[in-house]
C-alpha positions as CSV (number, residue, x, y, z in Angstrom):
1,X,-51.8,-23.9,-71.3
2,X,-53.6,-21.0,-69.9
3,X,-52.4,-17.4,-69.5
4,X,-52.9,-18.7,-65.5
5,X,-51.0,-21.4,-65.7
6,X,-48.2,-20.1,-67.8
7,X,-47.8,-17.4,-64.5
8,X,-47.9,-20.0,-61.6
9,X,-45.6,-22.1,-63.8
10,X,-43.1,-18.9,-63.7
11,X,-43.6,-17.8,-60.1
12,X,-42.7,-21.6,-59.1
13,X,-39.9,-21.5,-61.1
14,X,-38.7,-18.2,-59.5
15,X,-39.0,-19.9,-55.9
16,X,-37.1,-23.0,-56.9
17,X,-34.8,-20.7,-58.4
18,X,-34.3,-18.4,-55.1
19,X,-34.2,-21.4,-53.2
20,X,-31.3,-23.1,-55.2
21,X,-29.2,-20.2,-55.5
22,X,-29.4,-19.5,-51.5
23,X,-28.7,-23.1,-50.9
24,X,-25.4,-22.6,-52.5
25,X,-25.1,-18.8,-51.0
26,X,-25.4,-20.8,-47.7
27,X,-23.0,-23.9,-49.1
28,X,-20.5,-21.8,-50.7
29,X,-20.1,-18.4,-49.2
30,X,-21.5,-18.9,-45.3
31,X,-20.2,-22.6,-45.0
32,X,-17.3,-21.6,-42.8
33,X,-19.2,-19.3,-40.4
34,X,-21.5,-21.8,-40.0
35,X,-19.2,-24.4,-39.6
36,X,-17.5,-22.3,-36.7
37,X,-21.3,-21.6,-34.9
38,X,-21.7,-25.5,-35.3
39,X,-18.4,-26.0,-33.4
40,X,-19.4,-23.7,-30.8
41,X,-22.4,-25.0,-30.3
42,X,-20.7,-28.4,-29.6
43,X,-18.0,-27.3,-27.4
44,X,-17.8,-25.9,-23.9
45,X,-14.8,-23.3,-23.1
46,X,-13.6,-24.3,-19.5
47,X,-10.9,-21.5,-18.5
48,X,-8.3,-22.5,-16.1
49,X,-6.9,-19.4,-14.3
50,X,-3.3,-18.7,-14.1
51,X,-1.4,-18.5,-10.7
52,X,-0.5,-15.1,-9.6
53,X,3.3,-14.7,-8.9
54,X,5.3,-15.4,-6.0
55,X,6.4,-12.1,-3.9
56,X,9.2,-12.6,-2.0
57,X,10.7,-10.3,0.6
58,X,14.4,-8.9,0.1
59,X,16.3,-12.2,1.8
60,X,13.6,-14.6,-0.4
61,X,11.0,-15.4,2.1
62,X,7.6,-15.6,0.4
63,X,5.3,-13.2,1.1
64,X,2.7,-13.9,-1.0
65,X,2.0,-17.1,-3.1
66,X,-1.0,-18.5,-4.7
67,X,-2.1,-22.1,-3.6
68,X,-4.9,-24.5,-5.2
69,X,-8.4,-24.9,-3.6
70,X,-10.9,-27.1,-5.1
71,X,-14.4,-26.5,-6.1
72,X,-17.5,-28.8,-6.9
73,X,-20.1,-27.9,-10.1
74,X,-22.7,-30.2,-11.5
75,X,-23.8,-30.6,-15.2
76,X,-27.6,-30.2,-14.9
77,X,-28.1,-32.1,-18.3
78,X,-26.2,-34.6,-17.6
79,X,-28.8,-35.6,-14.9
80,X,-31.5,-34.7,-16.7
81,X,-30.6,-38.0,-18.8
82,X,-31.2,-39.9,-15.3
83,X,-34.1,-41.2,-14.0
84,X,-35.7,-39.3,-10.7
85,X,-34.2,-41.7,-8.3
86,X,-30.9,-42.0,-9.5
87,X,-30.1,-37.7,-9.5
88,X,-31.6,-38.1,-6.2
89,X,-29.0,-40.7,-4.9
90,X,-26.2,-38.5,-6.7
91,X,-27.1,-35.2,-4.6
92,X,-27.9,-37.5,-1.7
93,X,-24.0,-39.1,-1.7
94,X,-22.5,-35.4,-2.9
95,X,-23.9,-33.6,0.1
96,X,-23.2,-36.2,2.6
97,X,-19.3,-36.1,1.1
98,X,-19.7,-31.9,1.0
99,X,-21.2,-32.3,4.7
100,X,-24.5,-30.2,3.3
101,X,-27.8,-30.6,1.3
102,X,-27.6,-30.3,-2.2
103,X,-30.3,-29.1,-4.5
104,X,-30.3,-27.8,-7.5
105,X,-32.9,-24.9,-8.0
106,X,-32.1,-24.8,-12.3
107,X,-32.8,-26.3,-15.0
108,X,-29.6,-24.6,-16.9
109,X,-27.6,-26.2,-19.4
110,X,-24.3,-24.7,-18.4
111,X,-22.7,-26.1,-15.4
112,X,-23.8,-25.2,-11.7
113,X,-21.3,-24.0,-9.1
114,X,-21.8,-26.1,-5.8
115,X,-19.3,-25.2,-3.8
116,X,-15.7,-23.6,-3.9
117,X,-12.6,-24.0,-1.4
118,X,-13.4,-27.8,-0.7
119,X,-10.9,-29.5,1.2
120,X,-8.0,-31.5,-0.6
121,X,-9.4,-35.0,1.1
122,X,-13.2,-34.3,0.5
123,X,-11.9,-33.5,-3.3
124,X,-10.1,-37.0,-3.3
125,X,-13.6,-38.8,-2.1
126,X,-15.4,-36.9,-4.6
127,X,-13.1,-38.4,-7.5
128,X,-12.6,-42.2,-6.0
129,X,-16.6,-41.8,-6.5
130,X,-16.5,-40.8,-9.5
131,X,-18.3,-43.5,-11.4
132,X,-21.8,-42.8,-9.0
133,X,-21.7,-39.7,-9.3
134,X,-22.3,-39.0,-13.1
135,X,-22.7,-35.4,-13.8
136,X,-20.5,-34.1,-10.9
137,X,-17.1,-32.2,-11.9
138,X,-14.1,-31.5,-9.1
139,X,-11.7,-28.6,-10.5
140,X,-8.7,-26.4,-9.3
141,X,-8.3,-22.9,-9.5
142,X,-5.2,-20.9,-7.5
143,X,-6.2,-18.8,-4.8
144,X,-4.4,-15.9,-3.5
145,X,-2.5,-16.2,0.1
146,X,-0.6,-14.1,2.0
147,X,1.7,-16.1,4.0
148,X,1.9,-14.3,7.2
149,X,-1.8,-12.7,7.1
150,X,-1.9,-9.2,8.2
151,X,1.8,-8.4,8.4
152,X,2.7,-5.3,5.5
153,X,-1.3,-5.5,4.2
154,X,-1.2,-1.7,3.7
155,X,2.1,-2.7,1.8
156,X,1.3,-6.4,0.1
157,X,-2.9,-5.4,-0.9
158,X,-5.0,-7.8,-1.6
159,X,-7.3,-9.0,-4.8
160,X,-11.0,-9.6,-5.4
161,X,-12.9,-9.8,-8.6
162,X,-12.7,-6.9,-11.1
163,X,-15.5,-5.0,-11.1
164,X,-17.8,-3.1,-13.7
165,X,-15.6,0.3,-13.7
166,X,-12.3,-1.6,-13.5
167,X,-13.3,-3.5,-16.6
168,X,-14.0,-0.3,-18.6
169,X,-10.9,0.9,-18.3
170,X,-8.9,-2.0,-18.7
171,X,-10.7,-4.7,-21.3
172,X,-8.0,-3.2,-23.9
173,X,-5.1,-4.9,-22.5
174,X,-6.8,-8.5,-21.9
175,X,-8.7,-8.5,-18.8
176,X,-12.5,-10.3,-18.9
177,X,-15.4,-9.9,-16.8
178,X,-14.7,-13.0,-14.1
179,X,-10.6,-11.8,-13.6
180,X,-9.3,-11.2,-9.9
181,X,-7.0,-8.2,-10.1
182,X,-5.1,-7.0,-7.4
183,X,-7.4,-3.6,-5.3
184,X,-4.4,-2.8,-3.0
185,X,-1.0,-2.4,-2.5
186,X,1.8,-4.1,-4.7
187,X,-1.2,-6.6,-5.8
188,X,-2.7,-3.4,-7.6
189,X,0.4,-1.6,-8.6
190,X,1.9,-4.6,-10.6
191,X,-1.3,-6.5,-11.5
192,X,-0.2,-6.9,-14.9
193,X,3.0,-8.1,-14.0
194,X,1.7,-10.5,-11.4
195,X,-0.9,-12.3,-13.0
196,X,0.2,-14.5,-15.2
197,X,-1.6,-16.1,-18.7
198,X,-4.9,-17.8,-18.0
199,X,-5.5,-21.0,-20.2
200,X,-8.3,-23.4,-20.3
201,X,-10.0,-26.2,-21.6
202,X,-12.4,-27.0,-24.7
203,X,-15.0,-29.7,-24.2
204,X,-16.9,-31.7,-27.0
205,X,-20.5,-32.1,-26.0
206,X,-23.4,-33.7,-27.3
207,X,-27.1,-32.6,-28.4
208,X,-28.3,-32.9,-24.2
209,X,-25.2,-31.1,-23.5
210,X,-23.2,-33.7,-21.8
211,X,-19.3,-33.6,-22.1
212,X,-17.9,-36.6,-24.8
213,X,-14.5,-35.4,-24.9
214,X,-11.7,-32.5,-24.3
215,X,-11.0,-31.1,-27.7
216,X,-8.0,-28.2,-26.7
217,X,-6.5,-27.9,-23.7
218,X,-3.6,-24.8,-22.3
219,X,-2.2,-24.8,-19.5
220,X,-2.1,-21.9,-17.6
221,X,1.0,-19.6,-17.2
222,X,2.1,-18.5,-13.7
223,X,3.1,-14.9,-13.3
224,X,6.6,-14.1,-12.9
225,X,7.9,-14.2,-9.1
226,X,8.6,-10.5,-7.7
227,X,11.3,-9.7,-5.2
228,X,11.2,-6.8,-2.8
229,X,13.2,-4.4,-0.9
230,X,11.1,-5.4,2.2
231,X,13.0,-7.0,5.3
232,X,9.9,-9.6,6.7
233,X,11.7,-9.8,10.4
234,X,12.6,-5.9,10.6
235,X,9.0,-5.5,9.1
236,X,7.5,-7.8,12.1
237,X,9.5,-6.0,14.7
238,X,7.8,-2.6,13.2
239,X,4.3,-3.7,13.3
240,X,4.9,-4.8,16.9
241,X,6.6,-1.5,18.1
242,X,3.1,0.6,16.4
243,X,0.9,-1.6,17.7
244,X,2.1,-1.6,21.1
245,X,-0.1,2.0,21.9
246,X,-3.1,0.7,20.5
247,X,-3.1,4.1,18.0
248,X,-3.8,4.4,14.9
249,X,-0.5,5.4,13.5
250,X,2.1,4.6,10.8
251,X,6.2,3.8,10.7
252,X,8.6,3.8,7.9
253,X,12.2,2.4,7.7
254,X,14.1,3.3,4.6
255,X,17.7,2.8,3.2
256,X,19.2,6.1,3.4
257,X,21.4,5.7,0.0
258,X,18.7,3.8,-2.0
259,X,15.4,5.0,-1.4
260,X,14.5,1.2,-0.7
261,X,11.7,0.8,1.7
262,X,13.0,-1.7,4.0
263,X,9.5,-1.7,6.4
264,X,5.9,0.2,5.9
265,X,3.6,-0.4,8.2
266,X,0.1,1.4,9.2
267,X,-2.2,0.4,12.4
268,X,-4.9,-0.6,12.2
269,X,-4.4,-3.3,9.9
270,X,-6.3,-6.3,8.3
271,X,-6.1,-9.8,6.6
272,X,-5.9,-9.9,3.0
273,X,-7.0,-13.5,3.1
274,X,-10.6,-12.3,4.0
275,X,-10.7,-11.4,0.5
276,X,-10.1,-14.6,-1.0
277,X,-11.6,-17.2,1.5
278,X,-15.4,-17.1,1.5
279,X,-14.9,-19.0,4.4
280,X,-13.9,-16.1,6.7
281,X,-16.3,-13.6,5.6
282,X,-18.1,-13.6,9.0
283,X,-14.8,-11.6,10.1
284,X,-15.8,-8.7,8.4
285,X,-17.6,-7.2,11.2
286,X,-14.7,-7.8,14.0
287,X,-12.4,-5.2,11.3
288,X,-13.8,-1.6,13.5
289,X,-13.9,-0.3,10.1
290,X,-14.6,3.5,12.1
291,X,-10.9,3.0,12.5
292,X,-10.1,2.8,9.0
293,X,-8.3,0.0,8.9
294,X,-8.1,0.4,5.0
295,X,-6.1,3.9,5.0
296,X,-2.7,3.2,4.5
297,X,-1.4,5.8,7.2
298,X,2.4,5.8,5.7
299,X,1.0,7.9,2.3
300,X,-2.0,10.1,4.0
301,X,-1.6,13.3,5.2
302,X,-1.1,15.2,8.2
303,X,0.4,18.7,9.9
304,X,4.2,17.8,10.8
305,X,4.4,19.9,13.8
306,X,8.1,20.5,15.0
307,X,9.8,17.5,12.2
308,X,9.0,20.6,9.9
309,X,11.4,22.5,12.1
310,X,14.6,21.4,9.8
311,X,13.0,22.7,6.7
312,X,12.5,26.3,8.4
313,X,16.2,26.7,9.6
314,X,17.5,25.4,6.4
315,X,15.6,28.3,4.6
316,X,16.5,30.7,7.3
317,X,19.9,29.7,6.6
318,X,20.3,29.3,3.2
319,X,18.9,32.7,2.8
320,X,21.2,34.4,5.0
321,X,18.1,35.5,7.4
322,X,20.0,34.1,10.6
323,X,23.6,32.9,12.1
324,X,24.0,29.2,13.5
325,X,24.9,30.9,16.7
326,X,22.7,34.2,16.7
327,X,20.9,34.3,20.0
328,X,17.0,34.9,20.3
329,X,15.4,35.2,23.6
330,X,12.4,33.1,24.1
331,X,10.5,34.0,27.5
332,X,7.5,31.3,26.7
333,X,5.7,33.3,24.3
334,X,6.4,34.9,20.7
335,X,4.4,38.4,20.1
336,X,3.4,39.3,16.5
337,X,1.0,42.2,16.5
338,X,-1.4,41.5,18.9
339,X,-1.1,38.1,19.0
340,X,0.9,35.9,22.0
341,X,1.5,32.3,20.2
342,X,3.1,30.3,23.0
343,X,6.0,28.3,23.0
344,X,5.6,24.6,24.6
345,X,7.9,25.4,27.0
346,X,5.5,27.8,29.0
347,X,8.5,29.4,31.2
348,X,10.4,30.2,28.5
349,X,13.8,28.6,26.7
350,X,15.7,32.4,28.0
351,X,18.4,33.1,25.6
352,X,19.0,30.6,22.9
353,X,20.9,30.1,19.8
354,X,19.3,28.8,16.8
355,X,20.9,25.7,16.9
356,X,20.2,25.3,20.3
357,X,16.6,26.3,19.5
358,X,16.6,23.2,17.2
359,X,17.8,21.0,19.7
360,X,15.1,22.3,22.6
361,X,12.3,22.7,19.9
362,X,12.0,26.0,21.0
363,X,8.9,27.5,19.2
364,X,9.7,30.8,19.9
365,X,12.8,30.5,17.5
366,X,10.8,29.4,14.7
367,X,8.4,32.1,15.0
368,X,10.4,34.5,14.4
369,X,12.6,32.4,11.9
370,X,9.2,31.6,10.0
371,X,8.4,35.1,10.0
372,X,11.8,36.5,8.3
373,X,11.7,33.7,5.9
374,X,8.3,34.5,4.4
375,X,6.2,32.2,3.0
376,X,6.8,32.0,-0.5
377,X,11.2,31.0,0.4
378,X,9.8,29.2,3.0
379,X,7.6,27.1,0.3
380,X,10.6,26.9,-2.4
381,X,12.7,25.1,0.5
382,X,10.4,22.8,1.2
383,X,9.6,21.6,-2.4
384,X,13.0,21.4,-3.0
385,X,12.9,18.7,-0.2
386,X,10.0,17.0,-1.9
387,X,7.3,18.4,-0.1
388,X,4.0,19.2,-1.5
389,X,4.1,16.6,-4.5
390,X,4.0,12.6,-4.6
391,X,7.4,10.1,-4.0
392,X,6.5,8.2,-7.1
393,X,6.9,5.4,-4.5
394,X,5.4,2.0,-6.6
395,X,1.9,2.4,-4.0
396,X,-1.1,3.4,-4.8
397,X,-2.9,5.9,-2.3
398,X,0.0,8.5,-2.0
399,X,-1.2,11.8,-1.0
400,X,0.7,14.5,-2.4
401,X,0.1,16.9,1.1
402,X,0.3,20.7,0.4
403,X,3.1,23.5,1.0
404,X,1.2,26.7,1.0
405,X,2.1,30.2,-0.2
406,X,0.7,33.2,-0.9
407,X,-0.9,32.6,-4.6
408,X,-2.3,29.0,-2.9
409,X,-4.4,30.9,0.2
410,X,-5.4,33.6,-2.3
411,X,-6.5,30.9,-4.3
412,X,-8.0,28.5,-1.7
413,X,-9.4,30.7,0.7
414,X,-9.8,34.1,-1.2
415,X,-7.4,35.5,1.9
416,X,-4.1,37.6,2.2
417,X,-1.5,35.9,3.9
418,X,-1.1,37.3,7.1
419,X,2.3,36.8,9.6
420,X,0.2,35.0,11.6
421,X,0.3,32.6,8.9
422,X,4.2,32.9,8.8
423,X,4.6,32.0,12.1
424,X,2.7,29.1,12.0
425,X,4.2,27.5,9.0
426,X,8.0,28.1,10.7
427,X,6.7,25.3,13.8
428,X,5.0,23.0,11.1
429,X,1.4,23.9,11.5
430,X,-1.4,26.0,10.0
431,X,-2.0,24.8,6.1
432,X,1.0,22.7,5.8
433,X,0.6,19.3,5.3
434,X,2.6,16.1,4.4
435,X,2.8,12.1,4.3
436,X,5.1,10.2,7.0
437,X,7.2,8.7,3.7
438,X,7.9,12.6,2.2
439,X,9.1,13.3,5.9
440,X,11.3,10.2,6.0
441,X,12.7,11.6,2.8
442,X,12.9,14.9,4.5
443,X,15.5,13.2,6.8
444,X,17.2,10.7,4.9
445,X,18.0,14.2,2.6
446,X,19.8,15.8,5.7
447,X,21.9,12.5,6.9
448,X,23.2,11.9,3.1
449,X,22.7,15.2,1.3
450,X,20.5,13.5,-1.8
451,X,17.0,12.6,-1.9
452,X,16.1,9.2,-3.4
453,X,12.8,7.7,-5.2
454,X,11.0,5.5,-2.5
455,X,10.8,2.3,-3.8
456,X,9.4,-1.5,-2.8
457,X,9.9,-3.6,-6.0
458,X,13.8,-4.4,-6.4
459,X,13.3,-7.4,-9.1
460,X,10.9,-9.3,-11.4
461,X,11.9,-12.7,-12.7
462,X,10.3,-15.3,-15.0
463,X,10.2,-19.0,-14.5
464,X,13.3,-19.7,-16.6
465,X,15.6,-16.5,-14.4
466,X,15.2,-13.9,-17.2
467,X,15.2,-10.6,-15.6
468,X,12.2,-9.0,-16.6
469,X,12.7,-5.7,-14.5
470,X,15.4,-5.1,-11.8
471,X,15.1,-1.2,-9.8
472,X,17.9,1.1,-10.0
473,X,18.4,3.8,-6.9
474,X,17.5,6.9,-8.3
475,X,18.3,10.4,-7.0
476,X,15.6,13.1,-7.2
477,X,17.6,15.5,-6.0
478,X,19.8,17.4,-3.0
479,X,19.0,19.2,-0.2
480,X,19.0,22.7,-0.4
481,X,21.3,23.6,1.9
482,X,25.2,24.3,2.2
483,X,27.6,21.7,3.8
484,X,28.5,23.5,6.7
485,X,25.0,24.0,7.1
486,X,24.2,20.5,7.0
487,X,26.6,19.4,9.2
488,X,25.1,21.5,12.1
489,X,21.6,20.1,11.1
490,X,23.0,16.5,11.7
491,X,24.4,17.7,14.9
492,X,21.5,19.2,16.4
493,X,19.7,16.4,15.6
494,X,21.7,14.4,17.1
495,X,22.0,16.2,20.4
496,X,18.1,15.9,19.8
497,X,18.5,12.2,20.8
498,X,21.3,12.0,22.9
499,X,20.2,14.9,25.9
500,X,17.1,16.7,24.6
501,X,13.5,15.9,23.7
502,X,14.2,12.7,22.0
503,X,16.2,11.2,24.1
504,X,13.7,8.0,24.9
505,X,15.2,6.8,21.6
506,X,18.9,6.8,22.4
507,X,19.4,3.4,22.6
508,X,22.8,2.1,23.5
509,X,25.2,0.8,20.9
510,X,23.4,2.9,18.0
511,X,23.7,6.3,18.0
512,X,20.9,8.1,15.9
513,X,19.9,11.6,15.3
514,X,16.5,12.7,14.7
515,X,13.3,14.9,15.9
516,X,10.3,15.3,17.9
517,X,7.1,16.4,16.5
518,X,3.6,17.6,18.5
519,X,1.2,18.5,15.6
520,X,-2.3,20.1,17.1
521,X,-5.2,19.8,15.5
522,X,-8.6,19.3,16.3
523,X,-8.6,17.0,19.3
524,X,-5.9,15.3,20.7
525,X,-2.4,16.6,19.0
526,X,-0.8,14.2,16.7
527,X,3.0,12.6,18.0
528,X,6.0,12.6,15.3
529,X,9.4,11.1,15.6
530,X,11.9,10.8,12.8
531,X,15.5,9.8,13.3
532,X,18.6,8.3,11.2
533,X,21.5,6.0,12.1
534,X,23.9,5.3,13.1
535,X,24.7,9.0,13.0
536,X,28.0,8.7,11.6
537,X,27.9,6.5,9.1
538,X,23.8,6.8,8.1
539,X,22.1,3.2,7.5
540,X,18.4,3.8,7.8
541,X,15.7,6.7,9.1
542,X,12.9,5.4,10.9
543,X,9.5,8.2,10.7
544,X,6.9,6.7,13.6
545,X,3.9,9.0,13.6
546,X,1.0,8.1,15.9
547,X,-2.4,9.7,15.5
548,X,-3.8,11.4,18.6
549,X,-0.2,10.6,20.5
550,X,-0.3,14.0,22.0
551,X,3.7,14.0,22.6
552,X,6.1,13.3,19.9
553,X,8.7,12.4,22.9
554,X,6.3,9.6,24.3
555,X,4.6,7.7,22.0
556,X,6.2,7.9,18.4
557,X,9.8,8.1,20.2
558,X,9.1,4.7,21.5
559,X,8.4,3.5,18.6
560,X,11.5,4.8,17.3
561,X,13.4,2.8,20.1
562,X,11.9,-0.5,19.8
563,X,12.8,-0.1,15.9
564,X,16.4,1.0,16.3
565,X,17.2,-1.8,19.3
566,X,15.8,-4.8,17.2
567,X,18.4,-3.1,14.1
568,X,21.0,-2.8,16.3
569,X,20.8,-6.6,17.4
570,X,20.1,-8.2,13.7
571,X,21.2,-5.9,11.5
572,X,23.6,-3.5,12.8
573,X,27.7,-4.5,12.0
574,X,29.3,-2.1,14.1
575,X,28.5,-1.6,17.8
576,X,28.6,1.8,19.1
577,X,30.3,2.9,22.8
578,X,27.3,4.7,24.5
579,X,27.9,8.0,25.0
580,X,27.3,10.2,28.9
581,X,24.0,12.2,28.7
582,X,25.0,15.7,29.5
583,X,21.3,17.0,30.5
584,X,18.8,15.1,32.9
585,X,15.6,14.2,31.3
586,X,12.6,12.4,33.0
587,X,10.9,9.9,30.3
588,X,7.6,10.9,31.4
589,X,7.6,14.1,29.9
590,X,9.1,16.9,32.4
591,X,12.6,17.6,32.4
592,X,14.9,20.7,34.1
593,X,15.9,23.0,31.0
594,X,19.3,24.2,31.3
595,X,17.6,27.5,30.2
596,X,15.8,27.7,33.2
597,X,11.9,26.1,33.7
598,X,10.4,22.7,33.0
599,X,7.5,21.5,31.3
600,X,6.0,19.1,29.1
601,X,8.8,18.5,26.2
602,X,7.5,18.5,22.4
């Protein structure tokens, strides 16, 4: 044998020998991962969604649920193993069935979506035709419903399919591109809670891709159900009082001694059903989305106006800058340097007390009170009443508002603080701002003396009854001011309601105290009312704010009323005796001052 053949004896040798000892690389080492790309090659995952949880309201009417629809896909392979004019019969009988042409525009292997939210009857048709129509595959998924559409959206939210950003942050604890997480409200707040354990299917198929057989199956595990502190026919009777103006606006009815959230409501509102049903999608456009029908109106932010006027006086107060009964004339105007700021009452209030100045919402009081106060005392009262930083209520979009001092215009605007500025913040305006829930707070503070964390979820249950997560009331702290103090606060506010500027909400048979609020700003001013009761034994506050209501006496008090008479009638235990009105008071907004003058009340 040749020196050449010796060599291409050897370098065949070497190849037999790489070959053989990859062969058993491949057999010995690599068998199982190959064995587990085989299986997936021959199997189709099928996931099955899991319902969302039940919310109920706080008496266990359902709120929200989750309910099947059906949906139609074809396996393209599987007709690709048909002859021309028998996949052309199939689509022919599935869109006469579906009420619509069907074609199929790809040649993909995995399964083609036809059509989703397919009535229960044409779903049953589909199936007793099962046998002609080879290829075609009916399946349920759950779909979201609230029960009573719009009514508490702001409150409830709504879902959709997570999106790119949402996935970033929240792959880690099990979510997958495809999930529908909850965008809004409770939906978004307790999404992990609410949504249950998807499960699925695994289905044997063969070389053309055509299922043979179901190899795993899980079913699905619903979420837990979730109760709330929400009252569903006190929450209808609130949406229907703020609607009634046609405003944008927002109301709030809380337990005074919880922090429970017994009603939230913001106008305008929407359907959180548009979100699941494809089917409604052309409503879109009829939303007036210029009006924000999004914004959850309860947690923005706005100036308070003359609701701020309790947080003033109990600084002034507290820090020994005035008397309840000290006297301050108010001849319809307040002078600080130069300046004339007016007082609502353009003929003047004559000589009031503080108290009384309360009562009247005499802005001329406030002035001055603002002014002794300062602003840095006046901001440490007002963040001890929860002003200026979020509830913690279990909602997203909570504005935190602001409660301005020195350091924060120094700091914001590069600008002293003048006693312009002082006078200002004692009525509620300039660069204060807060939320209608803080303000509700606010008041629910005065009638009990404690502050409470908002909250809406009482209880979470699983299937079996374990309690998974059940609220306790918790106090975030008390009111800064002395008991005597207090007491005259409650009483002023109650005179508020029973012969002064809120009278329009002294309803018969539950006696409340509360305030009026005007907040200007640009435009038309903003309308305030926020009230407790019954006055003697404190139940709820009610805050009604209406944007661009002008007079916090008109619109928001109105709102206030309807509220406390639909309480009074379904809730209420004990009936009140009505008491005598001791000053006359038109509703429409004039009224003769026992201080002499009239004009337009705030």
């Amino acid at each position: 044998m040749s020196t050449r053949q010796k060599r291409l004896v050897v370098v065949i040798g070497l190849i037999f020998a790489f070959l053989f000892l990859r062969l058993m690389f491949l057999q010995m080492v690599e068998r199982a991962s190959y064995d587990r790309l085989a299986a997936q090659n021959a199997a189709k995952n099928i996931p099955d969604p899991a319902p969302r949880g039940i919310v109920y309201d706080r008496y266990g009417k359902v709120l929200l649920e989750s309910r099947p629809v059906f949906s139609v896909r074809v396996f393209p392979n599987v007709l690709k193993t048909l002859s021309p004019e028998a996949r052309e019969k199939i689509l022919r009988v599935l869109g006469g069935l579906l009420g619509e042409e069907v074609k199929l525009k790809t040649t993909a292997s995995e399964p083609i979506f036809i059509k989703d939210n397919v009535p229960l009857e044409t779903a049953l048709r589909i199936e007793e035709k099962k046998s002609e129509l080879v290829g075609v595959v009916v399946s349920s998924h759950p779909l979201r419903y609230a029960v009573h559409g719009s009514l508490a959206a702001h409150l409830l939210g709504y879902v959709g399919e997570i999106e790119a950003a949402e996935l970033e942050k929240m792959r880690q604890v099990g979510y997958q591109l495809g999930d529908i997480v909850g965008k809004e409200g409770v939906e978004k707040n307790y999404d992990e809670q609410l949504r249950g354990s998807p499960g699925g299917s695994k289905i044997e198929v063969d070389v053309h891709g055509v299922p043979t057989r179901i190899v795993a199956s899980l079913a699905p595990v619903p979420g837990p159900e979730m109760h709330l502190t929400l009252d569903l026919e006190l929450q209808k009777a609130v949406e229907a009082a703020l609607s009634s103006g046609y405003k944008p606006g927002a109301a709030v009815v809380l337990n005074v001694r919880t922090g429970e959230i017994l009603a939230l409501a913001s106008y305008p509102d929407y359907d959180p059903n548009l979100f699941t049903n494809p089917n409604k999608n052309w409503q879109w456009k009829e939303l007036g989305m210029s009006a924000h029908p999004f914004l959850n109106r309860a947690l923005a932010i706005y100036p308070p106006g003359s609701i701020f006027k309790v947080v003033t006086l109990c600084a002034a107060l507290g820090e020994g800058k005035t008397r309840p009964d000290e006297v301050i004339n108010c001849p319809g105007y307040y002078m600080v340097n130069k300046r004339r700021a007016a007082c609502w009452l353009g003929s003047g209030h004559g000589s009031i007390t503080v108290m009384e100045g309360l009562v009247w919402s005499c802005d001329a009081v406030f002035y001055e009170l603002g002014r002794r106060v300062g602003p840095d005392r006046l901001a440490e009262y007002a963040r001890k009443f929860g002003l200026g930083a979020r509830t913690g209520v279990d909602l997203p979009q909570e504005k935190k508002g602001t409660v301005p001092d020195t350091a924060w215009k120094k700091e914001r605007l590069q600008e002293p603080w003048y006693e312009g500025d002082s006078i200002n913040y004692g009525i509620g305006q300039g660069f204060v701002q807060v939320t209608p829930l803080q303000m509700a707070l606010v008041y629910a503070g005065i009638a009990t003396g404690k502050i409470y964390k908002p909250y809406v979820v009482s209880e979470i249950k699983d299937k079996s009854g374990k309690v998974l997560y059940k609220a306790v009331p918790k106090m975030q702290g008390e009111v800064p001011a002395a008991p005597q103090n207090l007491v005259l606060l409650r009483q002023a506010l109650r005179e508020v309601v029973r012969r002064a500027t809120g009278v329009a909400a002294n309803v018969k048979g539950i006696p409340a105290a509360g305030k009026t609020g005007t907040a200007e700003n640009p435009g038309a001013a903003h309308a305030w009312f926020i009230c407790f009761a019954p006055y003697d034994d404190p139940e709820i506050v009610i805050a009604a704010f209406v944007e661009h209501g002008e007079h916090g006496d008109r619109a928001s008090a109105y709102i206030a009323r309807d509220i406390l008479k639909w309480y009074k009638e379904h809730r209420l235990n004990k009936v009140y005796p009505e008491e005598p009105a001791e000053a006359q008071y038109i509703l429409h907004g004039s009224y003769k001052s026992p201080y002499g003058g009239s004009g337009n009340s705030r």
